[in-house]
N, C-alpha and C positions, 0 to 999 in steps of 0.2 A: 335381476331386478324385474320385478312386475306391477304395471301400474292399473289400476281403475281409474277411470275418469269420467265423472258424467256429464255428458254433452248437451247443449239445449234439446235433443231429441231422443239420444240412446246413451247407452255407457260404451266406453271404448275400454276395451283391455290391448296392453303392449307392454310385452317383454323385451328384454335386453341385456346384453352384454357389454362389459368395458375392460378393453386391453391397457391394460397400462393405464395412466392418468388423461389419454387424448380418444385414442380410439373406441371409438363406440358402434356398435351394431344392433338393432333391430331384428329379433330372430323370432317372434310370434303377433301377429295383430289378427287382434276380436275373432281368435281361434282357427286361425292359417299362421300353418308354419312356412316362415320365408325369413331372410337376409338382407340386409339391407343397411347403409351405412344412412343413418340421419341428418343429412347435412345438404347444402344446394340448394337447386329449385327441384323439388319431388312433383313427380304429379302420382297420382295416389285413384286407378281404376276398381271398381268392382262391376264384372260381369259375367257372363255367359261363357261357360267351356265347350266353343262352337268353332268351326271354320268361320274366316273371316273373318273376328272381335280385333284382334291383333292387326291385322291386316290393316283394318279399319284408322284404327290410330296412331300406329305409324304412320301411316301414306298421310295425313289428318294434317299429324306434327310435321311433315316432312314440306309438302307443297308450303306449308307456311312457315317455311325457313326456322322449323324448332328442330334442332340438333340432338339428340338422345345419347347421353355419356355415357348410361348404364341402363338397363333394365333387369327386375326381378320379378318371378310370376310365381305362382301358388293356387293349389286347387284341392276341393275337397274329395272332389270324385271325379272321374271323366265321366264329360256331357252336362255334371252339374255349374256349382255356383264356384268362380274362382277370381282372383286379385293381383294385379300389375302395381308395380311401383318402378315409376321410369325417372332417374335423376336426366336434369337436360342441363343444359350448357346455360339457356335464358328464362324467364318465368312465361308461363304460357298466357297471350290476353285472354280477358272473359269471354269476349266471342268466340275463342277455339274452345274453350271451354266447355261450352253450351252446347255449340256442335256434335263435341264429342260426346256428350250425354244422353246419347242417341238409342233410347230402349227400343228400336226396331233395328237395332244392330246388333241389340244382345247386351247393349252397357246400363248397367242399371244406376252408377253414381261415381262420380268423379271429383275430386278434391287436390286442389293444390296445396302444398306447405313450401313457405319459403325460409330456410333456416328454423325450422321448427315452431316458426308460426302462421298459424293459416290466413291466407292472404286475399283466397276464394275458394267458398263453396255451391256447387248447385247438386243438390240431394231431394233424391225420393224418399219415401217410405217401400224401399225393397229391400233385398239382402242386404245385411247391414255389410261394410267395410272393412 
């Protein structure tokens, strides 16, 4: 299944898979191939394929007691533009949020979904997501 959806800013494309009647998987967003089960609190990065980026949000979510149950990462090219999707344990507040939006770290835009509905967003106009 593949969707278009137009956003108040850009279109988003995601594809997917469903096992059975429950399971469901996420296996292409807005032309990065990745995996990903839909469901949780998501946090949803686009950045920089750099030393550090990671490093960066980890340690981020970690000092402020956010648990990371899963992560999945994707990239278009090494060095270029690429995308994290970290399922956590609890929804992350706006202020780690914001932090973490940190284009001198190389993160260009960050997005929470909480069960499949977005709960907060803080976006630039860079690479899209």
């Amino acid at each position: 299944l593949e969707v278009l959806a137009e956003g108040q800013r850009r279109p988003i494309t995601i594809s997917g898979i469903l096992f059975g009647r429950r399971r469901q998987r996420v296996v292409e967003l807005n032309g990065y191939e990745i995996e990903f089960e839909p469901t949780g609190n998501l946090l949803l990065t686009s950045h920089e394929d750099v030393p550090g980026v990671l490093g960066y949000i980890t340690t981020t979510l970690g000092e402020n007691g956010l648990n990371i149950a899963t992560s999945h990462l994707s990239r278009k090219a090494p060095g270029g533009s690429a995308i994290a999707v970290f399922s956590l344990d609890s929804p992350v507040p706006s202020n780690i949020i914001k932090k973490l939006a940190n284009r001198k770290r190389g993160i260009n835009d960050v997005k929470q979904i909480l069960y499949g509905v977005k709960i907060y967003v803080h976006e630039r106009s860079l690479p899209r997501l």
